[in-house]
Every structure is written in C-alpha cells, then in structure tokens.
C-alpha positions as CSV (number, residue, x, y, z in Angstrom):
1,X,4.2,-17.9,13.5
2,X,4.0,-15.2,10.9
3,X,4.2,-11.8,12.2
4,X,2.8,-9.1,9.7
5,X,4.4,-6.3,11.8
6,X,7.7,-7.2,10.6
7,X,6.4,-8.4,7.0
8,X,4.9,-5.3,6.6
9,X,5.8,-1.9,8.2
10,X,3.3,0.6,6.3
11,X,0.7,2.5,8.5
12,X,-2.7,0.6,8.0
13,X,-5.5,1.4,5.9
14,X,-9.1,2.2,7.7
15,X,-11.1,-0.3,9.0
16,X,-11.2,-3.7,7.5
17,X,-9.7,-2.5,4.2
18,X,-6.8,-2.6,6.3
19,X,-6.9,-7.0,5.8
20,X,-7.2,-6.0,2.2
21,X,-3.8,-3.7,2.4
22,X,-1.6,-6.5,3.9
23,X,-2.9,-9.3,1.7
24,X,-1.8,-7.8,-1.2
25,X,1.4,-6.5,0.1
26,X,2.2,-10.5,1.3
27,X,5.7,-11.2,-0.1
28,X,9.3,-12.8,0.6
29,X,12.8,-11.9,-0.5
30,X,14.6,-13.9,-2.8
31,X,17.3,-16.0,-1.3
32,X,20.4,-13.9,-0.5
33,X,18.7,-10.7,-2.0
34,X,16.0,-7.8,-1.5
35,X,14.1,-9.4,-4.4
36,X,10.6,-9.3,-4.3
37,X,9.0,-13.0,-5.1
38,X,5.5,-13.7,-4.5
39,X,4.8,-15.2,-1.1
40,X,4.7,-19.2,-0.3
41,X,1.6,-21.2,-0.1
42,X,2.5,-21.3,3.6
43,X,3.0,-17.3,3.8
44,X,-0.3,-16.7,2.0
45,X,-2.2,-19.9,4.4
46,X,-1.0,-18.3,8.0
47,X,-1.5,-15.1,6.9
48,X,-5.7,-16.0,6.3
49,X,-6.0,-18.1,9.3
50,X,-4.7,-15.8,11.8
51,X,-7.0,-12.9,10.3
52,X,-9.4,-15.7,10.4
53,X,-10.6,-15.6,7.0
54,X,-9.3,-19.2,6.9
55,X,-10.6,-22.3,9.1
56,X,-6.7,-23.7,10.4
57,X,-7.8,-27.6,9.2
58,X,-8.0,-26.1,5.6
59,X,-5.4,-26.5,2.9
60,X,-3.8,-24.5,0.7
61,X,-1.7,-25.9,-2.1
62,X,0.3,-24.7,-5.2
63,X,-3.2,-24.4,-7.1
64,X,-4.7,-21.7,-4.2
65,X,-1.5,-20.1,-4.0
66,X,-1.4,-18.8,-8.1
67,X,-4.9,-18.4,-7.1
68,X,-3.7,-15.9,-4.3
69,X,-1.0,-14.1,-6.7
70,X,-3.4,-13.5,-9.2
71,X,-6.1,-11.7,-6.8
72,X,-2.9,-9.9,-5.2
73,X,-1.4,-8.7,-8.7
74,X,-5.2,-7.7,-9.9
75,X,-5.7,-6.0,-6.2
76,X,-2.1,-4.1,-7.2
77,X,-3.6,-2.9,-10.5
78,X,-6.5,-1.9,-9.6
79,X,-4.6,0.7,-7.3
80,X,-2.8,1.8,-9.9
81,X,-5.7,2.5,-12.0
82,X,-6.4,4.9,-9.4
83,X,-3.8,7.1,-11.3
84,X,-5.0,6.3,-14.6
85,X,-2.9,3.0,-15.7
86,X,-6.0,0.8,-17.2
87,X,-6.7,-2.7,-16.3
88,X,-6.3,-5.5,-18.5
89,X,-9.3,-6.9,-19.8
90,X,-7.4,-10.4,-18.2
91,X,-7.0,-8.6,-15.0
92,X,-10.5,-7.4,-15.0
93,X,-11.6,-11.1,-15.5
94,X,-9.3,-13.0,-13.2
95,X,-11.1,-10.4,-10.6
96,X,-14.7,-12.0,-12.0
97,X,-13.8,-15.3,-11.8
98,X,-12.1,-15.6,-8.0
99,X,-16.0,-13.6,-7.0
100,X,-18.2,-15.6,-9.3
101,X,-16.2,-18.5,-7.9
102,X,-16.7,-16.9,-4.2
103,X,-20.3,-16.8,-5.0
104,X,-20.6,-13.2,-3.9
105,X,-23.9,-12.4,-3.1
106,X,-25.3,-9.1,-1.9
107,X,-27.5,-8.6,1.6
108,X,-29.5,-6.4,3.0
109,X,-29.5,-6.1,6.8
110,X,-30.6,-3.6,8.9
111,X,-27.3,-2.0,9.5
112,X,-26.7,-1.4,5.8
113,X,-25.8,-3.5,2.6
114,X,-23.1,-6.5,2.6
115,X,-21.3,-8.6,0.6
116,X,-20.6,-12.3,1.7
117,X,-19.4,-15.3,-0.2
118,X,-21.5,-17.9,-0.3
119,X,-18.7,-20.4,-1.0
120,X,-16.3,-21.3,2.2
121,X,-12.8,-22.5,2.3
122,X,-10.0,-21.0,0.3
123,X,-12.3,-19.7,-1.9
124,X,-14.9,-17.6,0.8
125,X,-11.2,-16.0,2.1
126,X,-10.9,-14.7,-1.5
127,X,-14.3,-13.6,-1.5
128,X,-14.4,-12.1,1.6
129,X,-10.7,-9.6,0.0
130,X,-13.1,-8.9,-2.8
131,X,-15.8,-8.0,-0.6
132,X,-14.0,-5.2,1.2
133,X,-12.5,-4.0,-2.2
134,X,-15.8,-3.6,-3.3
135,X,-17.1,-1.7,-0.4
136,X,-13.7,0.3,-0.5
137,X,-14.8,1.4,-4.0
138,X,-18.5,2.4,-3.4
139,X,-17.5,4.4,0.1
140,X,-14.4,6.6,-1.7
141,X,-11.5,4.7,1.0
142,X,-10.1,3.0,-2.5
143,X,-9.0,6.5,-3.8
144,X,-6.8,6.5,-0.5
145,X,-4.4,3.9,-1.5
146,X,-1.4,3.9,-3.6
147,X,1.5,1.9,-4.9
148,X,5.1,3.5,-3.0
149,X,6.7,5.5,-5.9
150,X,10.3,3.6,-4.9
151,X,11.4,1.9,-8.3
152,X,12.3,-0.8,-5.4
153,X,9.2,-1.1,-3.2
154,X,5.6,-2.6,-4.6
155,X,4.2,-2.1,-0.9
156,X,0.5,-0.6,-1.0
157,X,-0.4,2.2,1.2
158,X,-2.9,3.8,2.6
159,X,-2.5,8.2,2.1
160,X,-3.6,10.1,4.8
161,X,-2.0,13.4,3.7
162,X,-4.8,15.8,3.1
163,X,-4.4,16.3,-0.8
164,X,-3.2,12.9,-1.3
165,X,0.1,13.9,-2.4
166,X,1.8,10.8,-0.5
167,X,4.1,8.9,-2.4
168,X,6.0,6.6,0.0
169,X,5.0,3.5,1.6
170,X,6.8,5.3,4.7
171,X,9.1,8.1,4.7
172,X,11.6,6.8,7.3
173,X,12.6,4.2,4.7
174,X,11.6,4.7,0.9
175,X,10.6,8.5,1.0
176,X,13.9,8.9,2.8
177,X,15.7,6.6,0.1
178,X,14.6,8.9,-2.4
179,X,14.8,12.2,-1.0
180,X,18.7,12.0,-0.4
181,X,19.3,10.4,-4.0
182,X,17.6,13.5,-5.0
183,X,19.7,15.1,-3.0
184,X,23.3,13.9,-3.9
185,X,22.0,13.9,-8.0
186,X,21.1,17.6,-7.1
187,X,25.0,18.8,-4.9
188,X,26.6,16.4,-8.2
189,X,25.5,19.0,-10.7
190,X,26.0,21.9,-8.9
C-alpha cells in the first residue's frame, strides 16, 4: 500500500487543496539515485483510489499515466507563475483539454458554487484536481503555494509564514540544506 506520509513530508495545504498539493508532488527516485522521475502508472492509480477520486476496479495504463504527468507538470507551472514565470500557451492548453475532457461543468447549490466533472473514471479524478485548482484560484489559497527553492527538490508547498517569504518545502531538510551551504560558502571567503 502506498503511504503518502513517507512519499511526501511537506506540511499540507488547506482543505481539499491539500489532494491537489500531493498529486502533483507524486514522484519516485531513479534506481540507485535521488533522481526525480515521474511517478509509475501504479504510483499515480493507488495514490487516486485511496483519496478516492478513483473507483479500485478502474485502470490506469501508460496512456492515463502521460495523461497524469502532463496535469502534474501544468499544476507545477502554474505555481510558478505565481512568481511571474508565464505559462506556455501548450501548458495552458494541455490544462483545457484534461477539463474539457473532464466535462467540467459549473453548479449552483445552496451552499455555494461547484465544479464537478461530468465524465467518471480516470478522467472525473483529473477533473475533480482541476476543480480544486480552480476554486484555489478564485478563493486567494493558490497564492499560498510555491515550488521549494532547493536546486534539488521540485516538492510543492503550501506557505503559511505571514508575508509569504517561505522558500523550503520544510526547513528540517531543504531550508536546512541550504542554510549551511550558505554558511560554509560564507566562513570559505572570510
């Protein structure tokens, strides 16, 4: 069984963005290395059914899994647009498509507006990530998350400091990674 509290150690985002947070931060380790690769179609499956975003009978192949890397890599930029690198017209799209292919369709219920996918499957999990990035961005909790500033680490986070000045995905291991290289570059040139 996959357990995403040793997959992924950052503190979680609010609410359901939270599902959102440790999609995209789904990976594995290169054979033998610390190597970021993109996760396996098996990773990526367990990891919707036991959020349950994924009925268990369902599959998900090779074709759902680029499917999954595309939405994770567009999901990444989109966080880093938050600091003003621009989306790719191609990143933009690939976003489009996996909704339009969703079928996201807006409600109105008494409780307030949603977004649900009309499509099920592979395709209704997808929807559903979109849905809460979507929310995220109309109720100001997108501006909360960041890419960690370690050359080495691609994990998302979600920054609770109060002027957003976070820059680590967690200080006990990349903001303290960085903070003592800073430190032995600053005793070598004194």
């Amino acid at each position: 069984m996959f357990d995403i509290k040793e997959h992924d150690t950052t503190a979680p985002a609010e609410g359901d963005l939270e599902l959102l947070q440790r999609f995209v931060n789904l990976h594995e380790h290169a054979a033998g290395t610390s190597d970021e690769i993109p996760a396996s179609p098996e990773m990526f499956r367990t990891f919707l059914v036991e959020r349950g975003l994924l009925e268990p009978e369902e599959r998900f192949g090779d074709a759902e899994r680029e499917t999954a890397i595309a939405l994770s890599e567009a999901m990444h930029a989109r966080v880093r647009a938050i600091t003003g690198e621009p989306l790719t017209p191609e990143q933009i799209d690939r976003i489009d498509q996996i909704a339009q292919s969703a079928g996201l369709h807006p409600h109105f219920q008494a409780d307030g507006p949603v977004i649900v996918p009309e499509a099920g499957g592979v395709k209704g999990a997808f929807g559903q990530l979109l849905a809460i990035a979507f929310h995220a961005e109309l109720d100001g909790r997108w501006e909360h998350l960041k890419e960690c500033a370690d050359d080495n680490c691609r994990a998302v986070f979600y920054d609770r400091s109060k002027n957003h000045s976070g820059r680590w995905c967690s200080m006990q291991a990349c903001g303290n990674r960085n903070k003592v290289r800073a430190w032995r570059e600053r005793q070598q040139t004194t």
